[in-house]
C-alpha positions as CSV (number, residue, x, y, z in Angstrom):
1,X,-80.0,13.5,105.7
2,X,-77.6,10.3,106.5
3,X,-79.5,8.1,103.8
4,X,-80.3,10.3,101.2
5,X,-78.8,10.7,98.3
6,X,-80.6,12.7,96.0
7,X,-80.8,16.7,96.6
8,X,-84.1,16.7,96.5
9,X,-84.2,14.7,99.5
10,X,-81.2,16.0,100.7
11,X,-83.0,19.6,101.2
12,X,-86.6,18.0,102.3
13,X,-84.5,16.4,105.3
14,X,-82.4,19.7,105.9
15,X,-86.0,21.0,106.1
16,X,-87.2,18.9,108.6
17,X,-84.3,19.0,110.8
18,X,-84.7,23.2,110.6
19,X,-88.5,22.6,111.8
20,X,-87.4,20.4,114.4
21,X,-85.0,22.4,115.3
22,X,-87.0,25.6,115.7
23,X,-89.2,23.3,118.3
24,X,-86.1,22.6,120.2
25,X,-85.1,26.4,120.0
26,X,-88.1,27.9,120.8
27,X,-89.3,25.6,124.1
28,X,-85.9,25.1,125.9
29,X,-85.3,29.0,125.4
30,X,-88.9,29.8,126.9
31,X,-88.1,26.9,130.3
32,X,-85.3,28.2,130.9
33,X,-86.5,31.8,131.0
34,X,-89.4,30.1,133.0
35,X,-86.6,28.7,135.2
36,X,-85.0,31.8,135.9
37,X,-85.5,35.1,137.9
38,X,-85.7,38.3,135.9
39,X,-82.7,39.3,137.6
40,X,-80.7,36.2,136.9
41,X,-82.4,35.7,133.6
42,X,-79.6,37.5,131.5
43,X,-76.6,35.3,133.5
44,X,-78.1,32.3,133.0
45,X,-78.6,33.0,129.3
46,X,-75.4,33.9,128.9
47,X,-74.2,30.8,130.1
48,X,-76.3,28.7,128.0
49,X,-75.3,30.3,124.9
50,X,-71.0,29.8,126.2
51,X,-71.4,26.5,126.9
52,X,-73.7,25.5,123.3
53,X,-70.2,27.6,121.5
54,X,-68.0,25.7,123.0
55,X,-69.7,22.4,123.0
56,X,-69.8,22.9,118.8
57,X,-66.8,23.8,118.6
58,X,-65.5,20.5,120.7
59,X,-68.2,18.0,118.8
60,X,-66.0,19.8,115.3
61,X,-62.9,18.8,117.2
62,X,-64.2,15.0,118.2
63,X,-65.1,14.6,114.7
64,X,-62.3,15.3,113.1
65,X,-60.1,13.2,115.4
66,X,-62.8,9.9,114.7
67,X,-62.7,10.7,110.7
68,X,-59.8,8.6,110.9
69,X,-60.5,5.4,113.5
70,X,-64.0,5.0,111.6
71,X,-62.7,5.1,108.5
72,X,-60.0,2.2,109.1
73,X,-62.8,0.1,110.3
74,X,-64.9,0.5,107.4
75,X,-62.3,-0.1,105.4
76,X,-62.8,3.2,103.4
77,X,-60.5,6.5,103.1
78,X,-61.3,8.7,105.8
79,X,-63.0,11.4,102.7
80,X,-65.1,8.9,101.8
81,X,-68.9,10.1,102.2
82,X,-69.5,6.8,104.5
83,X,-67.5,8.4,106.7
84,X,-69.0,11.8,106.8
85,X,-72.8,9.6,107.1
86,X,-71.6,8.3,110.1
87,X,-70.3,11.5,111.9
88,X,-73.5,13.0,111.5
89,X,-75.6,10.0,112.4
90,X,-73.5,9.8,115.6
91,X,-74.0,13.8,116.2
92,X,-77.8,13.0,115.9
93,X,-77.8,10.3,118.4
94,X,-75.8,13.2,120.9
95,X,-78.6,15.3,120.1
96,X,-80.9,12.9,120.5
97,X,-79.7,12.1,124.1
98,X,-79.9,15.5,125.4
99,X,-83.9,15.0,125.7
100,X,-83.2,12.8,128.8
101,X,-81.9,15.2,131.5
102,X,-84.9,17.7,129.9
103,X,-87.0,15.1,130.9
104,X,-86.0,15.7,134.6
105,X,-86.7,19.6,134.7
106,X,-90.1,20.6,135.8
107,X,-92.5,23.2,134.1
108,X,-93.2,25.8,135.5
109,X,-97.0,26.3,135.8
110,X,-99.2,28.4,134.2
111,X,-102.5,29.8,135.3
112,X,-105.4,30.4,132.9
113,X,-106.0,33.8,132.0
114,X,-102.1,34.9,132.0
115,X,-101.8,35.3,128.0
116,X,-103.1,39.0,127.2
117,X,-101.7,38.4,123.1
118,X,-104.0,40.8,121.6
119,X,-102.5,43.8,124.0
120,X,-98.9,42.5,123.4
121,X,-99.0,41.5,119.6
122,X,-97.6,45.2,118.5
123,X,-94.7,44.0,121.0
124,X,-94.0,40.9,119.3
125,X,-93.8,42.2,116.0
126,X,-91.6,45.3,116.6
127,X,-89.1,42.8,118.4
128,X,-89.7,40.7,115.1
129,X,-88.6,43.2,112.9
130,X,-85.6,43.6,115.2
131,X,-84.4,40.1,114.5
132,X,-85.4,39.8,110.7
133,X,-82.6,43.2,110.0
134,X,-80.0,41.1,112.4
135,X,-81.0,37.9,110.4
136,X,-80.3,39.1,107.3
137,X,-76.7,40.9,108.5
138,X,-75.5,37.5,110.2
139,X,-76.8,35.3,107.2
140,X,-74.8,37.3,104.5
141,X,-71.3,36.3,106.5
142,X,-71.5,34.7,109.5
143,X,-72.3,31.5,107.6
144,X,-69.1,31.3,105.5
145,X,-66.3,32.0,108.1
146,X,-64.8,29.4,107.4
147,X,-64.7,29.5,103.4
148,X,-63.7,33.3,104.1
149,X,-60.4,32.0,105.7
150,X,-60.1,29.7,103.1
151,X,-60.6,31.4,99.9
152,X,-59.1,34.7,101.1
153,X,-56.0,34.0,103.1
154,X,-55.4,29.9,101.6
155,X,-55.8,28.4,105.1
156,X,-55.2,24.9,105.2
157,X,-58.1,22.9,107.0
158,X,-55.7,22.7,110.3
159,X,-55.5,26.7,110.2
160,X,-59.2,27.0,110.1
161,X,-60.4,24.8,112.6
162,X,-57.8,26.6,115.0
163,X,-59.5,29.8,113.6
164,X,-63.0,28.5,114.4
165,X,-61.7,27.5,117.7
166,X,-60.8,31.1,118.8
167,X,-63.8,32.6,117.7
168,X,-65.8,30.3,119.7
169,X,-63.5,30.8,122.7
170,X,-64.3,34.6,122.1
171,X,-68.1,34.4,121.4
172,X,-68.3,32.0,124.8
173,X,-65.9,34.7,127.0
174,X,-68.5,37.8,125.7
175,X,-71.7,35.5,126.7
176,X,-70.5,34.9,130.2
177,X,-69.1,38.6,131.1
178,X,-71.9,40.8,129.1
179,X,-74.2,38.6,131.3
180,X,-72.3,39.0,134.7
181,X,-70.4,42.8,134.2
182,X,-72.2,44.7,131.8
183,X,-75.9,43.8,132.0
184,X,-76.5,44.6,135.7
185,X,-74.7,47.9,134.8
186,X,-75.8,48.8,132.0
187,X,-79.2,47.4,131.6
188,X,-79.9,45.1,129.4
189,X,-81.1,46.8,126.8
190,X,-78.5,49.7,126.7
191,X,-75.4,47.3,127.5
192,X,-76.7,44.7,124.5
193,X,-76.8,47.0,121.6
194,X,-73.6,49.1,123.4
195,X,-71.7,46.2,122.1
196,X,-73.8,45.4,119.2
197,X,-72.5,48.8,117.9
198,X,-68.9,48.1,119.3
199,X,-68.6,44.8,117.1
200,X,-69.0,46.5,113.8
201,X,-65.7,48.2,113.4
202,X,-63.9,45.0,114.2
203,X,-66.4,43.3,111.7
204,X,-65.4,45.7,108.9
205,X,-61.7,45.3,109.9
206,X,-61.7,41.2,109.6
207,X,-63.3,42.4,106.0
208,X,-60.7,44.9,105.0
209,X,-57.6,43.0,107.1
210,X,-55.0,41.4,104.5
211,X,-53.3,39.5,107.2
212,X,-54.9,35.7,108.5
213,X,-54.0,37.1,111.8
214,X,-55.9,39.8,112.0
215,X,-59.1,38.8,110.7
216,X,-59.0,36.1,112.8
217,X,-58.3,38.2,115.8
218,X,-61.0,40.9,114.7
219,X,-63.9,38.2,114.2
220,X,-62.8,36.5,117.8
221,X,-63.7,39.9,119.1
222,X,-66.6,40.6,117.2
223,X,-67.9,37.3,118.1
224,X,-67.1,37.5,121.8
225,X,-69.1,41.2,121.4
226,X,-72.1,40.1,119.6
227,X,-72.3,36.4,121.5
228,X,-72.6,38.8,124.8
229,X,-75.3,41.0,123.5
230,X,-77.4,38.0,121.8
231,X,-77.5,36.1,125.4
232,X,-78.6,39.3,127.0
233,X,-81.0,40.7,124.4
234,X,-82.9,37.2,124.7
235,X,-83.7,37.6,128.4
236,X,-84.9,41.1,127.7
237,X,-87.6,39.6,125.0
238,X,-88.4,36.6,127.1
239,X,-88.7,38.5,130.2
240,X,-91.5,40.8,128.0
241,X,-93.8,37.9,127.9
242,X,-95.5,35.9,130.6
243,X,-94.7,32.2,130.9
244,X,-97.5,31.2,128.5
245,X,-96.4,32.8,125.5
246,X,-92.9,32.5,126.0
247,X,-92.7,29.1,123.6
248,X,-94.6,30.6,121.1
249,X,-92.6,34.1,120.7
250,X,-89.5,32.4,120.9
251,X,-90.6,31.0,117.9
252,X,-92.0,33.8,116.0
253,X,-88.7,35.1,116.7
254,X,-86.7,32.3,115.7
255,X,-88.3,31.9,112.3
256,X,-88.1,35.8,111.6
257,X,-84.3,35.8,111.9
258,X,-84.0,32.5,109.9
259,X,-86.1,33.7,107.2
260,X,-84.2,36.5,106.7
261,X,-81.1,34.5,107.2
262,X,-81.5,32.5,104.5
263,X,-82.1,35.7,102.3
264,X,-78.8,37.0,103.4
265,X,-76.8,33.9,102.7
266,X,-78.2,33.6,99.2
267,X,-77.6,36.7,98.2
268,X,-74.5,36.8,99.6
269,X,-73.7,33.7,97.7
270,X,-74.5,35.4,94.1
271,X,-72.3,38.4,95.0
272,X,-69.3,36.3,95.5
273,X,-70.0,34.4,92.8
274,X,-70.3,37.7,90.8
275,X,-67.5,39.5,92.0
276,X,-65.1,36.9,93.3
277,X,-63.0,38.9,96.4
278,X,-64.2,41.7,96.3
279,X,-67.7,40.3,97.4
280,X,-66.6,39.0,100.7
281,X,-65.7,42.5,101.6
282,X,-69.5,43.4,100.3
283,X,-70.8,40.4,102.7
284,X,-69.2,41.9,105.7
285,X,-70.6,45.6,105.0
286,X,-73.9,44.1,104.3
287,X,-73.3,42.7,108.2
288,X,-72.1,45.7,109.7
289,X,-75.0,48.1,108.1
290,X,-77.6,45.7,109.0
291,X,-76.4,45.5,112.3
292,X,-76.4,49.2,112.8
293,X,-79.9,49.9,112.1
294,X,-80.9,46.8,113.6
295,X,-79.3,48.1,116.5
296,X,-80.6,51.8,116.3
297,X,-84.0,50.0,115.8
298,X,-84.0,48.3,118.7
299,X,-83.0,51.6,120.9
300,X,-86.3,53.5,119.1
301,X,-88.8,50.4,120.0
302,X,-87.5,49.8,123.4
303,X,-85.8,52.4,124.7
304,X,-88.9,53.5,127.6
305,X,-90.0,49.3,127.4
306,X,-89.8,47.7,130.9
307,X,-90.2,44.4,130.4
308,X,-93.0,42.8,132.5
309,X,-93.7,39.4,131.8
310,X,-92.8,38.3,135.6
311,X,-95.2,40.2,137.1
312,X,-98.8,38.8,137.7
313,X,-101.8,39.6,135.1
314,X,-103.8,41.0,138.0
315,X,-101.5,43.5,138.6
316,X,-100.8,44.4,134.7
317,X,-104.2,45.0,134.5
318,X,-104.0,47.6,137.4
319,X,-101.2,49.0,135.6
320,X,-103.8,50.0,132.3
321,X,-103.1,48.1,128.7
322,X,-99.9,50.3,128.2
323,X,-98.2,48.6,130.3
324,X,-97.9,45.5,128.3
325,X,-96.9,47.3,125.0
């Protein structure tokens, strides 16, 4: 992506950084659920998924305060495309570091004979559908906050990044407290799409809000809602599988909710371009009713599911196949 210039090439290397990144997803997701206690497992999630919010929203910050230093010693305006080549290739080189302290994390072992995937596959798919309905919600908006607050309200770039900056504060607040209050409470399942269904309203008022303010404020709090149900919601469908399939669901999972995703943002995309304002406020409805039935979805497919995936094959077998569905 840094030394391409043609689109072609430009979308075969956002291609292979999506693969790659799916990889990346779908392991460290499925160690550190291997890492974890059942009990712990929605905490520690929940952590993870704060500290990755507020970690992009710092590595936005850092690059826009080193537009400025690299472009004085390139000797190019700080717009220039040079610059922007280098700010990714440097992000790359971050990402590329964090493989060294995975390196120091142990697996956790895995004896032969744990995967039962025949007896669990009608699991994985239902929890599939799940995510392909919230996919296609979160790819019609969530993408395009930022032109939202631009095209809408006429922020300035200063305005947004602030913007951006509180609803990552928000999203990373919900992951910690869903994981440590509401979860243990609540259950996982319940207390996840609890607030699943408590974002929408303030997801339909960042929509209908005329005021910068407001908007801003209600997506903060949807994010900080739905941020808090993601973290838990992924312990519950790890914690369904034993350690052997764990890498493998995660993604399944990943590459149902990006497919569907990228179906959301492009058709998002043509409505705005269609109907100019008035589409954002189609985007966000499209969120809020596909979060609804993905959330009344995942009440009918898992409301009576325990999840089992810590407990030992020997005694799921005692249990009778049902247990594992």
């Amino acid at each position: 992506m840094v030394l391409a210039d043609s689109l072609a090439a430009q979308l075969l290397a956002a291609l292979l950084v999506g693969l790659g990144g799916i990889v990346v997803y779908s392991s460290g997701s499925a160690l550190l659920a291997d890492a974890t206690a059942g009990a712990q497992r929605a905490r520690m999630f929940g952590q993870q998924v704060a500290l990755g919010t507020i970690a992009a929203f710092a590595s936005a910050y850092a690059a826009g305060l080193l537009a400025d230093p690299i472009a004085r010693a390139l000797g190019v305006a700080p717009s220039s495309l040079l610059v922007v080549r280098v700010l990714v290739a440097l992000g790359g080189a971050v990402a590329a570091a964090s493989a060294v302290p995975i390196l120091f994390v142990r697996g956790v072992p895995v004896r032969a004979g744990e995967q039962e995937a025949p007896v669990r596959r009608g699991l994985l798919l239902r929890f599939a559908a799940v995510e392909a309905v919230f996919g296609f919600g979160a790819g019609s908006f969530i993408p395009f906050v930022n032109l939202f607050l631009a095209d809408r309200f006429g922020l300035p770039f200063a305005a947004i990044g602030l913007s951006l900056g509180a609803i990552a504060v928000g999203g990373s607040l919900g992951a910690l407290l869903h994981g440590i209050h509401l979860a243990p409470r609540l259950g996982e399942l319940r207390s996840a799409v609890l607030v699943q269904l408590l974002s929408v309203p303030f997801a339909l008022a960042a929509g209908a809000s005329s005021l910068a303010l407001v908007a801003v404020a209600a997506l903060a709090i949807r994010a900080s809602l739905m941020y808090g149900s993601t973290s838990t919601y992924r312990a519950f469908q790890l914690s369904s599988f034993r350690p052997a399939e764990r890498a493998g669901v995660s993604a399944v999972l990943s590459i149902a909710w990006s497919a569907t995703s990228a179906l959301g943002s492009i058709s998002s995309g043509a409505l705005r371009g269609r109907l100019g304002d008035e589409g954002w406020t189609l985007n966000v409805v499209t969120l809020a009713a596909a979060y609804l039935v993905a959330a009344v979805l995942a009440l009918a497919f898992f409301g009576a599911h325990e999840p089992r995936g810590d407990v030992p094959a020997n005694a799921d077998a005692a249990a009778g196949p049902h247990s594992l569905s």
